[in-house]
C-alpha positions in Angstrom: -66.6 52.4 239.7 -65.7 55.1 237.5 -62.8 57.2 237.2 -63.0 60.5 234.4 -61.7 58.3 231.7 -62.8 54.8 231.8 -65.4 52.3 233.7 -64.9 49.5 236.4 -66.8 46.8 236.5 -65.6 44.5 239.4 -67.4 41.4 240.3 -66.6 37.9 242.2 -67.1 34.5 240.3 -67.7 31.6 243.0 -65.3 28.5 241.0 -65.7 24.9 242.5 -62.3 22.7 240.9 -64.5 19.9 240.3 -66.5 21.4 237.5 -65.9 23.7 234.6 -66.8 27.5 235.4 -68.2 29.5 232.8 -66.7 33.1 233.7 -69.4 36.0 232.2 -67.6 38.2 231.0 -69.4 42.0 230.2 -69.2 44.1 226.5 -66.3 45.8 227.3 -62.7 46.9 225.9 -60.6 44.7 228.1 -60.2 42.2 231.4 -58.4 41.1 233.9 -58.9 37.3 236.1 -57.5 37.7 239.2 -57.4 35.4 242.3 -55.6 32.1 242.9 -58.8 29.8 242.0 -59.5 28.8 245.4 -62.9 29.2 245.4 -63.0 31.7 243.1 -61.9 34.4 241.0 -62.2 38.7 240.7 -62.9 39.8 237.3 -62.6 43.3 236.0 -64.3 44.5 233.3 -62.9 48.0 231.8 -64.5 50.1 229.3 -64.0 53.4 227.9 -60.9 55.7 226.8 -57.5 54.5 227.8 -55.5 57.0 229.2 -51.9 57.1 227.6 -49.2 57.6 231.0 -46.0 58.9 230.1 -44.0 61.9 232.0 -43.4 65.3 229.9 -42.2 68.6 230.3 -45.6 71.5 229.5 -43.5 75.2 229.5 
């Protein structure tokens, strides 16, 4: 998924809690684990610029 700044990679990482997982994790500029381990976890992999938020005034 892409939006006009950055990149989205979204995948699902099956977990079994008797083993260790080893989570890939793609060449990007940051991640996010999300999910509550129960079988398994969401990652997101974002790349590209980082749009700055903030609220302004343009006259």
């Amino acid at each position: 998924m892409e939006d006009q700044h950055r990149r989205f990679e979204i995948c699902y990482v099956h977990c079994d809690n008797r083993n260790l997982t080893e989570i890939p994790i793609p060449d990007c500029d940051d991640y996010r684990l999300s999910g509550d381990n129960a079988g398994g976890l969401i990652v997101t992999a974002i790349s590209g610029k980082k749009q700055r938020s903030g609220v302004g005034y343009i006259g």
